[in-house]
C-alpha positions as CSV (number, residue, x, y, z in Angstrom):
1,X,-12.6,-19.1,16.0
2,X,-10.8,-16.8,13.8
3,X,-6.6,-16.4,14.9
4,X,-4.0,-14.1,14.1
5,X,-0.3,-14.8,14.3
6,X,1.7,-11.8,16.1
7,X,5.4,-12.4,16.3
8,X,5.1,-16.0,15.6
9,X,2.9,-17.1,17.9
10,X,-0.9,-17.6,16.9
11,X,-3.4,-15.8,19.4
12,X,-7.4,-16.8,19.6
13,X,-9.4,-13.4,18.3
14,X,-12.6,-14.3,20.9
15,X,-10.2,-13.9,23.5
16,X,-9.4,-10.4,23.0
17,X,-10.6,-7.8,25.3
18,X,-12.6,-5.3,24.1
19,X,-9.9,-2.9,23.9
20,X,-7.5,-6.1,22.3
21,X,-10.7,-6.2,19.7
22,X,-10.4,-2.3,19.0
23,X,-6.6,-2.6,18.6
24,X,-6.9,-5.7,15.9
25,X,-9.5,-3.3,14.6
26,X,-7.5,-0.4,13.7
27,X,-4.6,-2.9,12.5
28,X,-6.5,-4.4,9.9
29,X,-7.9,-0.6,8.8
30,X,-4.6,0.3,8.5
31,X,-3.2,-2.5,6.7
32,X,-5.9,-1.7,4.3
33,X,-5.5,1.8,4.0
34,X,-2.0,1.2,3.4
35,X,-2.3,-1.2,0.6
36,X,-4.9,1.5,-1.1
37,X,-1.8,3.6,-0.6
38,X,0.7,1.4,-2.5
39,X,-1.7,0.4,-5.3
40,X,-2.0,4.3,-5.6
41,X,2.0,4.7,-5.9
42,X,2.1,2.1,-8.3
43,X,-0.4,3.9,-10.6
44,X,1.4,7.2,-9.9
45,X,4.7,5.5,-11.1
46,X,3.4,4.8,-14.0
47,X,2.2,7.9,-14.8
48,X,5.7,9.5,-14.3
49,X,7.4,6.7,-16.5
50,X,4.8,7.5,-19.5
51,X,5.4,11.3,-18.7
52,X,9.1,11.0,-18.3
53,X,9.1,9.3,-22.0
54,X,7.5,11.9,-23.5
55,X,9.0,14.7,-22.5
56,X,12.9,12.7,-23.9
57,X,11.0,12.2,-27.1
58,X,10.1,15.9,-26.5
59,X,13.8,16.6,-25.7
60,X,14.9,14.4,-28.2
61,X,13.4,16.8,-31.2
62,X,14.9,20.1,-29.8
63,X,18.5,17.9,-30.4
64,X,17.4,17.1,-33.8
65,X,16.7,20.6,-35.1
């Protein structure tokens, strides 16, 4: 019987109403969909770091002329 833990306190998944299933449902979508979400900011992060250095090195050869 799988269990979830909801502030603190550990609950019993098979005893969900239908509607209680639906909710878990949508929580666990949505804590997936938000982690897609993060990994995607972290990727996009990056990006701006590695196009933030190039444009100083950029910068940095307008200084030197």
């Amino acid at each position: 019987m799988p269990k979830i833990t909801v502030d603190g306190t550990e609950y019993d998944t098979e005893k969900l109403s239908v509607n209680g299933k639906a909710q878990l449902a949508s929580l666990q979508f949505l804590e997936v969909q938000m982690q897609k979400l993060k990994n995607e900011i972290a990727v996009y992060q990056t990006a701006r770091a590695g196009y933030a250095a190039a444009l100083k090195s950029e910068l940095a050869k307008i200084e030197a002329a």
